[in-house]
Each structure stands twice: as C-alpha cells, then as structure tokens.
Backbone bond lengths (Angstrom), bond angles and torsions (degrees), N, CA, C in turn:
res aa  C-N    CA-C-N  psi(-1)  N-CA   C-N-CA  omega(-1)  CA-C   N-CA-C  phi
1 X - - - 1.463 - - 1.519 109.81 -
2 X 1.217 106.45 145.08 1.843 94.81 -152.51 2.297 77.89 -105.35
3 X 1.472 110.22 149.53 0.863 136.23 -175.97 2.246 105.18 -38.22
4 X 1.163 113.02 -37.31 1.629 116.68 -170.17 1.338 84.92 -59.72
5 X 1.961 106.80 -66.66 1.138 100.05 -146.39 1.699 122.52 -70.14
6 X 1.738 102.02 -2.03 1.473 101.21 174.96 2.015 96.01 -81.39
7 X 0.757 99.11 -59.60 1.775 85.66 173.13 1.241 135.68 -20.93
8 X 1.692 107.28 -53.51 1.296 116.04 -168.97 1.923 103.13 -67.74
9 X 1.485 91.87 -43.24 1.476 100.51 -169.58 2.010 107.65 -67.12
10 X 1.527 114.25 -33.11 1.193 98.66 166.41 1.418 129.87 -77.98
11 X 1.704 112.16 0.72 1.351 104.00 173.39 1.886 112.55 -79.52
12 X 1.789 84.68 -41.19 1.776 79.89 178.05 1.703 110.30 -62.15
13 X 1.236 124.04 -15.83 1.468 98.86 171.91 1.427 133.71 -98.71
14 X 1.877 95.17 -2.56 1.466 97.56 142.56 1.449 130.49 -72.62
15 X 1.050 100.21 -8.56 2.070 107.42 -164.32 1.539 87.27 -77.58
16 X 1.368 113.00 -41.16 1.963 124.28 -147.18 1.765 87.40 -80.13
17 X 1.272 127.63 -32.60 1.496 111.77 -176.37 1.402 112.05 -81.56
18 X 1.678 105.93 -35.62 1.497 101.10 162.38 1.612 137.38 -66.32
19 X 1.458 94.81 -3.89 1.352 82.09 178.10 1.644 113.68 -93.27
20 X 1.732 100.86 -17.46 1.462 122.53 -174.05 1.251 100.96 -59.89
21 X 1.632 114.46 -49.14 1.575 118.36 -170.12 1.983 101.05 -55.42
22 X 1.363 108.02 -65.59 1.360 114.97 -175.12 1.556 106.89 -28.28
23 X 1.471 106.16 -56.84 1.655 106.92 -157.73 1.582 107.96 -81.03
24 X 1.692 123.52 6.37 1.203 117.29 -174.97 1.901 90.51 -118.80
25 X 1.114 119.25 -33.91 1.402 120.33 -160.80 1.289 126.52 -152.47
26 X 1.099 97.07 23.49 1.687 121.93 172.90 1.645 103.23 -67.96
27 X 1.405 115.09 -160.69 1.709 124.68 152.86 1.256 121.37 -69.27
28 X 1.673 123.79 -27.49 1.506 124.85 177.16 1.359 108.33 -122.40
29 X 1.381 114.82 23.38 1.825 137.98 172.82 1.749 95.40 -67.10
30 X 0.941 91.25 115.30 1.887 117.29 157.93 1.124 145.91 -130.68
31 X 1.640 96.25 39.91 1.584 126.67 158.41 1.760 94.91 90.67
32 X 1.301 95.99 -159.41 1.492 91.74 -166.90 1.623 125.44 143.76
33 X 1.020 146.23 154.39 0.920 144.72 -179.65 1.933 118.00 -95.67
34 X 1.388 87.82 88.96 1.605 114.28 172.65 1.693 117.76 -69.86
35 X 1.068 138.43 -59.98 1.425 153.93 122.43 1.402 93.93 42.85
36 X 1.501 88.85 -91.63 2.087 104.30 -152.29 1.745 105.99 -116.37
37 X 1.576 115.70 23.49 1.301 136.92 122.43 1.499 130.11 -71.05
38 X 1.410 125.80 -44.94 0.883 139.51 168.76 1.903 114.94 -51.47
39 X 1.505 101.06 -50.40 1.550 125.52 -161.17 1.648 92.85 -63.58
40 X 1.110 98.99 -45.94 1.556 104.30 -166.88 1.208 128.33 -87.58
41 X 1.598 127.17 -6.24 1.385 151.63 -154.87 1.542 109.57 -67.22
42 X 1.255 126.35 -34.44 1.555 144.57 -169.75 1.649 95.59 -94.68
43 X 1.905 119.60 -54.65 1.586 79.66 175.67 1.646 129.76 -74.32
44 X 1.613 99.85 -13.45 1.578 100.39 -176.72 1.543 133.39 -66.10
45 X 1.792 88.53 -16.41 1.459 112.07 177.80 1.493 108.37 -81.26
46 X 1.310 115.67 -40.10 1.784 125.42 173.18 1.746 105.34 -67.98
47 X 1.204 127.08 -15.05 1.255 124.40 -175.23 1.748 103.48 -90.30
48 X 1.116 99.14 -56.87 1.428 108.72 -159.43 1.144 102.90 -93.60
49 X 1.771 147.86 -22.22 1.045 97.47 159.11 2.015 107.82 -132.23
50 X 1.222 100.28 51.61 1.310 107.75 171.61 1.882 113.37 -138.21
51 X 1.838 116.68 -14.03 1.027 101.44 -152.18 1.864 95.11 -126.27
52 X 1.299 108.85 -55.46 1.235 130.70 -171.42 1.880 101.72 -78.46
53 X 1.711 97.98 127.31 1.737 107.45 161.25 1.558 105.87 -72.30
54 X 1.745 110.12 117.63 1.091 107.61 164.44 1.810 106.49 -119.14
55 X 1.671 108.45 -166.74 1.554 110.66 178.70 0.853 91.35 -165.88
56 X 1.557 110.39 109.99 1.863 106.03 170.93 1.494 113.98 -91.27
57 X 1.269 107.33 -7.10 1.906 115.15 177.27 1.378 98.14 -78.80
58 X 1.489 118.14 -11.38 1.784 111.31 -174.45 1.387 96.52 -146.60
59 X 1.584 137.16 52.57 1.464 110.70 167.63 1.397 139.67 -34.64
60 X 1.321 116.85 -8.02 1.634 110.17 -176.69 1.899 99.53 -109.72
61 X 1.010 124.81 -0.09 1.037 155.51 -171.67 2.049 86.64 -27.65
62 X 1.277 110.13 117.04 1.452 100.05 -177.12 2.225 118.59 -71.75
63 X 1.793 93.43 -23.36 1.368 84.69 168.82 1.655 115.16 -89.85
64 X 0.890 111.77 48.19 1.680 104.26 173.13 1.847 117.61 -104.19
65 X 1.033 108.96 171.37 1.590 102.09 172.48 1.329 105.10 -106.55
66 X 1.608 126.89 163.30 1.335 121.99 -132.32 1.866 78.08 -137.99
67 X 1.632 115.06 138.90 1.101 123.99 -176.52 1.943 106.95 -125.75
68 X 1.197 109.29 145.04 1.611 105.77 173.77 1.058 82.11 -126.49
69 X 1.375 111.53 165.14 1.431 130.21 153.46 1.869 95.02 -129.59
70 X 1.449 111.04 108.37 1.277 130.20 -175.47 1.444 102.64 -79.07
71 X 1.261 149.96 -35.74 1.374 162.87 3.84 2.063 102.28 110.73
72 X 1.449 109.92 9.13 1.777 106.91 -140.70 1.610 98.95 -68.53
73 X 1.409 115.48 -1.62 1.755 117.04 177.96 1.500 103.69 -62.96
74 X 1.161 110.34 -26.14 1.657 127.40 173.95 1.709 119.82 -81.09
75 X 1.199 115.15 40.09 1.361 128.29 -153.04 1.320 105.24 -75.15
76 X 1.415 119.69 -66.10 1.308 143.41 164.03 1.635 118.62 -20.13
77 X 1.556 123.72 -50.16 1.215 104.46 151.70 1.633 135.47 -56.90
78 X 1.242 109.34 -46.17 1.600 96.67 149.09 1.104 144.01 -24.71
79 X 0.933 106.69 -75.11 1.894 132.38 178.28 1.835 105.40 -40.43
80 X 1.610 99.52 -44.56 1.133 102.94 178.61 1.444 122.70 -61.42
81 X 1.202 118.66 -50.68 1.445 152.60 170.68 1.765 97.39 -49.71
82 X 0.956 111.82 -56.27 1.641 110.20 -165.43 1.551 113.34 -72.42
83 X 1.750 105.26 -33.70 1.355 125.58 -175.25 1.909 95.79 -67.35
84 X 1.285 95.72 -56.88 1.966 86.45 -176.09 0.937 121.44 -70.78
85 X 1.473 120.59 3.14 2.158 123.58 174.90 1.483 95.29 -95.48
86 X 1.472 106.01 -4.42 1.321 87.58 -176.87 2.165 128.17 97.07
87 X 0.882 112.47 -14.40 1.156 132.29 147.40 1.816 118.40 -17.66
88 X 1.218 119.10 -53.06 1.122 112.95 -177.12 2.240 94.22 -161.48
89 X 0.645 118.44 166.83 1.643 129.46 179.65 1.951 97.90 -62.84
90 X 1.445 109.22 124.64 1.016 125.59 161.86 1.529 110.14 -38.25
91 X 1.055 106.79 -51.08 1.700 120.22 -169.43 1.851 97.47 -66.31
92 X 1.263 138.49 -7.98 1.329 128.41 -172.06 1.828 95.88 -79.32
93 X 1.764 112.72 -38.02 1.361 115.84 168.81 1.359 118.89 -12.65
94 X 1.439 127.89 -56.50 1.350 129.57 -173.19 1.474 118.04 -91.29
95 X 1.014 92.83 11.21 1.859 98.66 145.87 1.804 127.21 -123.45
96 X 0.927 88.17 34.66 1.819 97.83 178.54 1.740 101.23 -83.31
97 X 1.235 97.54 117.01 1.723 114.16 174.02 1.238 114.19 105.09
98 X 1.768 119.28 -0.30 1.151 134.72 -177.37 1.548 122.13 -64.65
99 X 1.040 124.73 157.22 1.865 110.59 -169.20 1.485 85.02 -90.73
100 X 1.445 101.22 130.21 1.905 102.23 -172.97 1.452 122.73 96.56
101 X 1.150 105.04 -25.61 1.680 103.20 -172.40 1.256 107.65 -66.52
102 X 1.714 123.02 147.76 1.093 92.82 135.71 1.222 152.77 -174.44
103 X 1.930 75.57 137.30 1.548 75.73 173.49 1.788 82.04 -168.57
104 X 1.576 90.30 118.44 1.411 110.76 -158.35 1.857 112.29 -92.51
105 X 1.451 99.25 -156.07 1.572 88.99 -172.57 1.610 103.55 -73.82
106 X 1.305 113.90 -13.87 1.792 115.26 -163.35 1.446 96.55 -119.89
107 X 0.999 111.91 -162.04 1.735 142.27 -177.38 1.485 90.38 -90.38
108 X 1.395 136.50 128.83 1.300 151.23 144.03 1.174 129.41 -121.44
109 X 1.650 111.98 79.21 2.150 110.72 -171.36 1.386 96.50 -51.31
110 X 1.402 142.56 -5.77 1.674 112.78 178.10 1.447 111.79 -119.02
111 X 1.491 106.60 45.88 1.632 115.72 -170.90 1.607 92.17 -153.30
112 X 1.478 130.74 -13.85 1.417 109.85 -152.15 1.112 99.53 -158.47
113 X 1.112 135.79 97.77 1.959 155.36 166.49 1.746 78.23 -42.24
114 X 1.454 99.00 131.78 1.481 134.18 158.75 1.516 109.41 78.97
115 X 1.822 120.82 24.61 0.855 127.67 -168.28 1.869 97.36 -114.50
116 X 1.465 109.39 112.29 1.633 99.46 171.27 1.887 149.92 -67.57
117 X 1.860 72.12 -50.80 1.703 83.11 147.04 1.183 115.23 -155.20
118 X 1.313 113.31 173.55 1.783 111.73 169.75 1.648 103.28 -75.93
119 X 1.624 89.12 146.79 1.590 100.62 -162.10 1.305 96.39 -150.21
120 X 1.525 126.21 166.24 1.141 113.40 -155.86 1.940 129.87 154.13
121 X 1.835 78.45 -70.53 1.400 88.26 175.77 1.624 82.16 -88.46
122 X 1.372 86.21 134.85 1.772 125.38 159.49 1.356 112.60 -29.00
123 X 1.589 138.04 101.03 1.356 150.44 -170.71 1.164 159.45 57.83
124 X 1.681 93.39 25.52 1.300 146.33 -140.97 2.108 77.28 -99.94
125 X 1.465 116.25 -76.25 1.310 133.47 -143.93 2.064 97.16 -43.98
126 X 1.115 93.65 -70.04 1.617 98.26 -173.00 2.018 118.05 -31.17
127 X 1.627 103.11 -46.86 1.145 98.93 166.41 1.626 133.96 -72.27
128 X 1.328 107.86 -11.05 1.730 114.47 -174.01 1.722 81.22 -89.25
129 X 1.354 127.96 -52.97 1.978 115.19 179.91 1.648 116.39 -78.34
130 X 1.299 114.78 23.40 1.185 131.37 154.01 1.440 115.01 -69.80
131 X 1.741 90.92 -78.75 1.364 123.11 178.86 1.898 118.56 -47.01
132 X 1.607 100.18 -43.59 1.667 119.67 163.97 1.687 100.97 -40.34
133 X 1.410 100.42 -81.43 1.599 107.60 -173.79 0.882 124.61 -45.64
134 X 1.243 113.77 -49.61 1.959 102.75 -177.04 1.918 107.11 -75.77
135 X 1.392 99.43 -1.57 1.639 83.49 163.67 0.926 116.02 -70.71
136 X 1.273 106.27 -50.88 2.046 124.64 -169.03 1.816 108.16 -39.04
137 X 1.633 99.60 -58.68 1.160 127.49 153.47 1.714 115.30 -15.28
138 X 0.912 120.68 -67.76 1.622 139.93 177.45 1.261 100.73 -89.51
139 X 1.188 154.03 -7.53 1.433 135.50 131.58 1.551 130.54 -107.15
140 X 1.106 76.04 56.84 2.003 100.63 -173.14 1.415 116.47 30.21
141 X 1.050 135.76 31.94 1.467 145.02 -145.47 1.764 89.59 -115.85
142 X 1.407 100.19 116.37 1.673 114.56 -179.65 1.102 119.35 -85.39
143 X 1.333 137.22 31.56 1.473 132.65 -170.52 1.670 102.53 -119.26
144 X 1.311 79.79 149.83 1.757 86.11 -169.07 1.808 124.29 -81.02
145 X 1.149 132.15 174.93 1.597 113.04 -172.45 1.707 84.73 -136.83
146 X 1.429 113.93 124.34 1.631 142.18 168.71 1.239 116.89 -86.67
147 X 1.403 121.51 115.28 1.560 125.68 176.31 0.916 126.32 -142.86
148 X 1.388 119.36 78.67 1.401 127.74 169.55 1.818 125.03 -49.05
149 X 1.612 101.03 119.18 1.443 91.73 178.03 1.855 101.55 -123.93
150 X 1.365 107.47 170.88 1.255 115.51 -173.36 1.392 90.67 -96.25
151 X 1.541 101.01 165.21 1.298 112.39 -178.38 1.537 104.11 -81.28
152 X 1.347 114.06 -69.63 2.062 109.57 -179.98 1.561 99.04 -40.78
153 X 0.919 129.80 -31.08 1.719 120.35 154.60 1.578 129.47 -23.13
154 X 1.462 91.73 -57.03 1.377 107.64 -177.79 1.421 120.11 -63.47
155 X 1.621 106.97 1.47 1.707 89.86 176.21 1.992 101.37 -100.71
156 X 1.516 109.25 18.38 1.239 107.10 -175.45 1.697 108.16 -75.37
157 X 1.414 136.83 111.33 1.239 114.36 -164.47 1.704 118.61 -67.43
158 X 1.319 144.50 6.55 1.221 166.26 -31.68 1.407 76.84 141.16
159 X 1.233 134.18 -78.95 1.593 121.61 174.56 1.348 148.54 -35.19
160 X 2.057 98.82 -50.65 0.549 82.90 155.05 1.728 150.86 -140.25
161 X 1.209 84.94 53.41 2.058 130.44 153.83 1.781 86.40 -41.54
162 X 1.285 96.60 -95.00 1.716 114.18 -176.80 1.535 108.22 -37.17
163 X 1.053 126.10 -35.97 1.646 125.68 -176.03 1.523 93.60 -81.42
164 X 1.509 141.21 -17.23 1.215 118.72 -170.88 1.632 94.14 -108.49
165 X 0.929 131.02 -4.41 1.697 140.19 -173.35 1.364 97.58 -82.82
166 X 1.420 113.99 -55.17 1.446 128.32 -171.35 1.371 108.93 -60.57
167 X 1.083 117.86 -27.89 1.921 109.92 -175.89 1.107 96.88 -103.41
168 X 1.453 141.26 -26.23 1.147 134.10 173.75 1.502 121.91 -71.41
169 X 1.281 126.27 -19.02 1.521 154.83 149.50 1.434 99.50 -41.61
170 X 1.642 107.38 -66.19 1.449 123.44 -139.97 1.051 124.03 58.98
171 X 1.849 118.81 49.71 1.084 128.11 -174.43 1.660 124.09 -72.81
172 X 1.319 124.14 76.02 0.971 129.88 -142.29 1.690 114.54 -88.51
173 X 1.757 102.43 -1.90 1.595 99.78 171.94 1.458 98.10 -91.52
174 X 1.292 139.19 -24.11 1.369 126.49 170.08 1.842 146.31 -51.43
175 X 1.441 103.77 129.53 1.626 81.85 -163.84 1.033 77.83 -152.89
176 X 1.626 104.45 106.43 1.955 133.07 136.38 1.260 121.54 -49.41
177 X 1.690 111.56 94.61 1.622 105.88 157.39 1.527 128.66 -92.82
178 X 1.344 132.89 115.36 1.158 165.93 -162.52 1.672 95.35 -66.86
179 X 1.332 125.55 90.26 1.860 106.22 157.68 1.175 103.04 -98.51
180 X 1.535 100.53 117.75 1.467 109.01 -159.33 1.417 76.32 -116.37
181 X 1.888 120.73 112.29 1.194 100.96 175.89 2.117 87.42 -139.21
182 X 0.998 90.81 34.20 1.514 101.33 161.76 1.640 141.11 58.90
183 X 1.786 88.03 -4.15 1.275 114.77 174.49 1.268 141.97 -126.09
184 X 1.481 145.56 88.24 0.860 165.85 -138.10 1.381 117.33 -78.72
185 X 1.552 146.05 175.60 1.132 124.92 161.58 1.285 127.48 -55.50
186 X 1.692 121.06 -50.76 1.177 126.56 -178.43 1.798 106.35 -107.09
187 X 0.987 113.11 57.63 1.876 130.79 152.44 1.432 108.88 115.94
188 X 0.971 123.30 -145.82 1.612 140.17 163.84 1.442 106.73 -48.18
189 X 1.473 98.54 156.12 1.329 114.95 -158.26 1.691 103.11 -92.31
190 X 1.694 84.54 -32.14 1.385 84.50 -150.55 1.981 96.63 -102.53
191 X 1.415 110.33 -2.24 1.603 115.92 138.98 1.279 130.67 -66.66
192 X 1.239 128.73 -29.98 1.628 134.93 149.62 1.646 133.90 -62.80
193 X 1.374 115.67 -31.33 1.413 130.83 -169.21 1.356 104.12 -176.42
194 X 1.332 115.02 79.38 1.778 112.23 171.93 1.282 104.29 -58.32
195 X 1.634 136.65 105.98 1.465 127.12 140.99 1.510 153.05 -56.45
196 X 1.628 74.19 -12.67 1.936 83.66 -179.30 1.688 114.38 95.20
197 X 0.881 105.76 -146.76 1.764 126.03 178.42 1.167 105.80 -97.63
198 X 1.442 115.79 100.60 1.619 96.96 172.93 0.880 108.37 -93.96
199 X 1.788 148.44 -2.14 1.443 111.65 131.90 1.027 138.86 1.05
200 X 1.611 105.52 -77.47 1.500 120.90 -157.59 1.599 100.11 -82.99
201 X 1.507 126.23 -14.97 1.337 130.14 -174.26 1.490 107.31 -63.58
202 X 1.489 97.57 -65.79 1.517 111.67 178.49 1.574 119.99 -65.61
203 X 0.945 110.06 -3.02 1.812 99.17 179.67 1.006 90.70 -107.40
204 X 1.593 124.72 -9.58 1.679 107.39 173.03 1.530 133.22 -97.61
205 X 1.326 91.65 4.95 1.391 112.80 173.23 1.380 93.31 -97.98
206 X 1.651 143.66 18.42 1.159 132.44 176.09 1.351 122.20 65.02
207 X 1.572 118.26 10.59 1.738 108.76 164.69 1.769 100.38 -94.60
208 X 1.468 110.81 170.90 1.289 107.97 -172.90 1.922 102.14 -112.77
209 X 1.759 111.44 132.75 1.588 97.92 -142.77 1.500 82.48 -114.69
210 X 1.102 135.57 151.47 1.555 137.67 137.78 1.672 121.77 -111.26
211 X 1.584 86.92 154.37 1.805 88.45 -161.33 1.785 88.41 -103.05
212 X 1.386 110.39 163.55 1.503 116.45 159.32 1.499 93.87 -151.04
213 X 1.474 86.51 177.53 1.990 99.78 152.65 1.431 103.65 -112.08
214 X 1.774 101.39 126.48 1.200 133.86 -159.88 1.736 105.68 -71.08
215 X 1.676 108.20 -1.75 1.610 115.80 -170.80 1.766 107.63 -113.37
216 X 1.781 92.29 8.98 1.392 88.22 -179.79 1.817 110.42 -109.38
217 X 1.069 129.84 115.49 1.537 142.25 -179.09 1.765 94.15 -43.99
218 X 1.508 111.14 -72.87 1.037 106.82 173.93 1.742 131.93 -1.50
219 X 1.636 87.77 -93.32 1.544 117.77 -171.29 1.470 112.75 -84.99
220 X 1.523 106.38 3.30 1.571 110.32 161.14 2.100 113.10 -67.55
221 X 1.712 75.34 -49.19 2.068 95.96 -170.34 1.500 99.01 -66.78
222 X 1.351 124.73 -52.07 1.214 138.62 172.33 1.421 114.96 -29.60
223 X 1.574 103.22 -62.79 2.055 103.47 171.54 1.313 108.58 -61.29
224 X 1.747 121.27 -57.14 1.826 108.07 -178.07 1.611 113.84 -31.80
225 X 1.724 101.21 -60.54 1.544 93.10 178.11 0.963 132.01 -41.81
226 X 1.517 117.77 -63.27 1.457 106.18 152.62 1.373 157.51 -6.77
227 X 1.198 97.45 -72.53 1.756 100.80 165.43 1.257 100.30 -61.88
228 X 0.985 146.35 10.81 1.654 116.34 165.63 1.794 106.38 -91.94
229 X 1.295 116.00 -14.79 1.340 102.03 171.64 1.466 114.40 -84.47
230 X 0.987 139.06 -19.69 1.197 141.03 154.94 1.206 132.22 -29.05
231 X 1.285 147.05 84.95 1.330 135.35 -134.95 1.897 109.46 -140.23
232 X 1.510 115.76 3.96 1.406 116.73 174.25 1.350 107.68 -140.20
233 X 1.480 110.02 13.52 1.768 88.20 150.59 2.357 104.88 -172.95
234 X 1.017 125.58 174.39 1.315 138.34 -161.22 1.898 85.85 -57.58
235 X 1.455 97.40 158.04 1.209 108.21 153.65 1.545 126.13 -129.23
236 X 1.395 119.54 154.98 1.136 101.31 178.23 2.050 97.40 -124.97
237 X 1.003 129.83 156.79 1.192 128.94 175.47 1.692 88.90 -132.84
238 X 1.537 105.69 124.35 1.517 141.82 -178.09 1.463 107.13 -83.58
239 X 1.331 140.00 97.83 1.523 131.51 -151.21 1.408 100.85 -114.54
240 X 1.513 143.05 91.61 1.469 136.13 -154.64 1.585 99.56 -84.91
241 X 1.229 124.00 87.16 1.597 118.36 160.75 1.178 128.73 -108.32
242 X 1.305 126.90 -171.98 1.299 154.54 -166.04 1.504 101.11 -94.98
243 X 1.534 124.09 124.81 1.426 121.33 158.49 1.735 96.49 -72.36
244 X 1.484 94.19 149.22 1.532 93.73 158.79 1.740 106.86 88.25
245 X 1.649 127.95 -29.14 1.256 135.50 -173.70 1.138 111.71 -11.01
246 X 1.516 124.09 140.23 1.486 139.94 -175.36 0.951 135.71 16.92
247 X 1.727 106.63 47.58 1.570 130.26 141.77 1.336 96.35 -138.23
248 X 1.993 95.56 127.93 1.633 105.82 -162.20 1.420 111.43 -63.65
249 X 1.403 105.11 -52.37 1.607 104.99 -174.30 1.550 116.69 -42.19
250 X 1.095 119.52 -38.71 1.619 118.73 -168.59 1.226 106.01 -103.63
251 X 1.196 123.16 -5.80 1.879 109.11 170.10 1.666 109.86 -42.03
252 X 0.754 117.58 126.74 1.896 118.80 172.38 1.193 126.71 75.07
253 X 1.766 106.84 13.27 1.271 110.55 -172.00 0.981 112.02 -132.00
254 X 1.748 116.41 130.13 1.502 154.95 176.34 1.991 105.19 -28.91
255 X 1.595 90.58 -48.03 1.636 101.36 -157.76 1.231 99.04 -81.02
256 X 1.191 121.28 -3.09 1.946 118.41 -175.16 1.711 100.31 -109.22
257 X 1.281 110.30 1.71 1.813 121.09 175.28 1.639 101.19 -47.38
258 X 1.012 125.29 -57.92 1.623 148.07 170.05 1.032 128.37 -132.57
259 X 1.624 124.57 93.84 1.270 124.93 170.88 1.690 130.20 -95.50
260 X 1.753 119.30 131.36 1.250 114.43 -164.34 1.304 121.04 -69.06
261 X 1.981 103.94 -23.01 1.449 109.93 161.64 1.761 99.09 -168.82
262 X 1.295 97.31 178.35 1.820 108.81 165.04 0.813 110.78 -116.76
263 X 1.594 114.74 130.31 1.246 130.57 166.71 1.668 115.38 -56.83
264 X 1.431 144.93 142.07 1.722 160.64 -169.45 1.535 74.87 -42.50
265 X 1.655 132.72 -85.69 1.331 122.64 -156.30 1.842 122.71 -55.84
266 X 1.531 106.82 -27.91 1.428 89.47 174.51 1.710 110.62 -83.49
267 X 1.607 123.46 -30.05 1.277 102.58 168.20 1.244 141.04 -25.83
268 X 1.616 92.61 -60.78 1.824 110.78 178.62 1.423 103.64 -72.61
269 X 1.100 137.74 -21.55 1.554 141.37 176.34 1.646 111.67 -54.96
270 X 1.673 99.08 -54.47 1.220 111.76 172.99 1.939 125.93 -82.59
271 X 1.057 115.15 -24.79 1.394 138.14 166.75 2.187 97.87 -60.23
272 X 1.119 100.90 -61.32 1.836 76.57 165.72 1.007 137.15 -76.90
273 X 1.569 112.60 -19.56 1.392 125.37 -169.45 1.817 89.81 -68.73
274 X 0.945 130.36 -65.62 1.313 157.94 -134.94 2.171 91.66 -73.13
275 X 1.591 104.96 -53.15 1.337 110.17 174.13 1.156 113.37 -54.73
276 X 1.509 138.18 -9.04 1.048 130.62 -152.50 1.526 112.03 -123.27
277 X 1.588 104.35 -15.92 1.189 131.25 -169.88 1.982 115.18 -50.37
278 X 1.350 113.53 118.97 1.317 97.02 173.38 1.711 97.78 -138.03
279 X 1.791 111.76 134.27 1.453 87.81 165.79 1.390 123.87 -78.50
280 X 1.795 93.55 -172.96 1.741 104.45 -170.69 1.414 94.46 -86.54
C-alpha cells in the first residue's frame, strides 16, 4: 500500500469516529452506540472507500458489491461512511435517532440509500448475505457480498446454520468480517459465550479464515485482496480490535457498548483523542 493511500484511508477513519462522536454526543448527540462503531471504524473505512464498488447516484445499482452490517446496533459507523460517499447530505447525520429520520437506530433498506437490509436482530445478517450471494451466483453477477458480524453475535446459533450453508454452497463471493473486539454489552465475550478459536472454528466448518489486527489499514486491505483469490469456498477474515477504538476512556469497555449521552468533559476528551487518531 503505497504511503497516500494509507493516509487518505486513515483520514476517512478519523472522519468515521468523528462523525460517531457528533451523532452520539455532539449538540444533537442522542447517545448511541460508540463501542462497536468505534471497533469497526478502520475496516469500514478500508471497505467503503478503498475496497468495495459502490454508486451513490444509483444505490441499487446491479454492478455494485453488496454490504450488511449483521452487527446493525453499530449503525452509526455506516451512516457515517455512506454520508461521505455521498449517499445522502452529511448534514442528515444530526438527525440519526430522530422520530422520522432517516436513518434510524438500525439498518433500514426502506429509509436509507446504500442500506441492504435491515439488520439488527442478533444473527440474522450472515444468512440474508448468504441468500444475496448465491443469487448473484445464479445471475452470473461477479460482485462480492460483505458481512460484518460481531463477535457476542457469534453465540447466535443462526450463524452458524449460515456458516455451514455457506461452505456447503461454496459460496465463494462471500466474505464474513469478524470484529472480534471482545466485548459485549454486559462484559466479556468470552464470560458470556466462550467460543473458542475461531480460527480453528471456521476452517472447520470448511470456509478458509484469515486473522489480522482490525486497527491495521495495511492488513485490513491486504485480507479484502485476498479473498478474491479464493475461489472454492466462503471466507471469513477474523479482525482483532478494540471495543471503543480511539477514545481512551472506552477502549475495552462494556459501559461505553451504548451510551445515553456524554458528559461536556468526555466529549472534549474524546474530540482530541479522536484528532489525533492514526491507524497502525
């Protein structure tokens, strides 16, 4: 990755936390889930605007590649992401959660240009970009289908249904990214639902998995590429982050999963942290 394009891509994932901060704790901030917006901010920035064909003059656009966010409590990084491609006016941001807006606490495809499906309930996402892909699949259509799931997700058995469909498919435009950032609403992930290795989980369900750190620009772009050589069965890329990422107070913490608001001192707490932000 030649030095611009790591720049450009760490500014948009500074832009994507600032916009998270605004829409949770700004002046028209109405709380929100900072947490596993935060966690995910670096791959959403490598997706959307370094990896994935999008069209915001045509969201349904049949050559585009198709994104879930399975994960949709995490909405807000989206929104952000979709708002700076252009999708809808930056300025709609400060009405997210609004009665009418839209663009609500979740994923709503009939409220929100560049939104695929509503997503949300817990382990739902992977099987609707199952179902996506093997259409594409059957109408020869080469574009790939993106589905980010959370890790406390993963104890939804609903997953992994879809993870055993998918290799049995050999759905090979599909690619599960994992923000495995270890923290759940109410604590540890792996105090709620120990999963194990999902390494060893997912290659044993027969998809082929790669691990990174989910805070590195690099080895984020590095795995997308990847899965495209992959050509006889699902991939999943394992993304090891930080709940909470680059705002100190909430890195690793449960209580910043959903916040109802910020207090004047953590705003500005997080407002420098956030300016300063560069990934690895």
């Amino acid at each position: 990755m030649s030095p611009d394009t790591k720049q450009k891509l760490d500014e948009k994932a500074r832009l994507l936390r600032r916009h998270i901060l605004e829409m949770v704790g700004g002046e028209s901030g109405r709380g929100g889930h900072l947490g596993g917006s935060n966690s995910a901010a670096d791959i959403i920035a490598a997706l959307y605007f370094h990896k994935m064909k999008v069209n915001p003059a045509n969201p349904k656009d049949e050559d585009r590649d198709r994104f879930l966010l399975s994960k949709g409590h995490a909405a807000l990084v989206q929104y952000a992401a979709l708002a700076e491609l252009g999708f809808f006016p930056v300025e709609e941001l400060k009405n997210v959660k609004a009665l009418g807006s839209m663009l609500q606490g979740h994923p709503d495809l009939t409220m929100t240009p560049g939104i695929e499906a509503n997503t949300g309930s817990l382990g739902m996402g992977l099987s609707i970009g199952l179902g996506i892909a093997l259409g594409l699949r059957l109408d020869n259509n080469q574009r790939k289908v993106y589905v980010m799931i959370g890790d406390g997700e993963l104890a939804e058995g609903q997953i992994w249904e879809a993870v055993m469909a998918s290799a049995h498919y050999k759905t090979n435009n599909l690619v599960a990214i994992v923000d495995h950032n270890k923290v759940q609403a109410m604590g540890p992930t792996s105090k709620r639902m120990n999963i194990g290795d999902l390494y060893e989980k997912f290659t044993s369900f027969g998809w082929y998995a790669i691990e990174i750190d989910g805070h590195n620009i690099t080895e984020i772009c590095t795995a997308l590429d990847a899965a495209d050589d992959i050509t006889d069965k699902p991939v999943v890329i394992i993304a090891d982050t930080i709940k909470g990422k680059g705002v100190s107070y909430a890195e690793g913490q449960s209580a910043f999963h959903n916040v109802p608001a910020l207090t004047p001192e953590q705003y500005e707490t997080a407002a420098g942290d956030i300016a300063g932000y560069i990934c690895r």
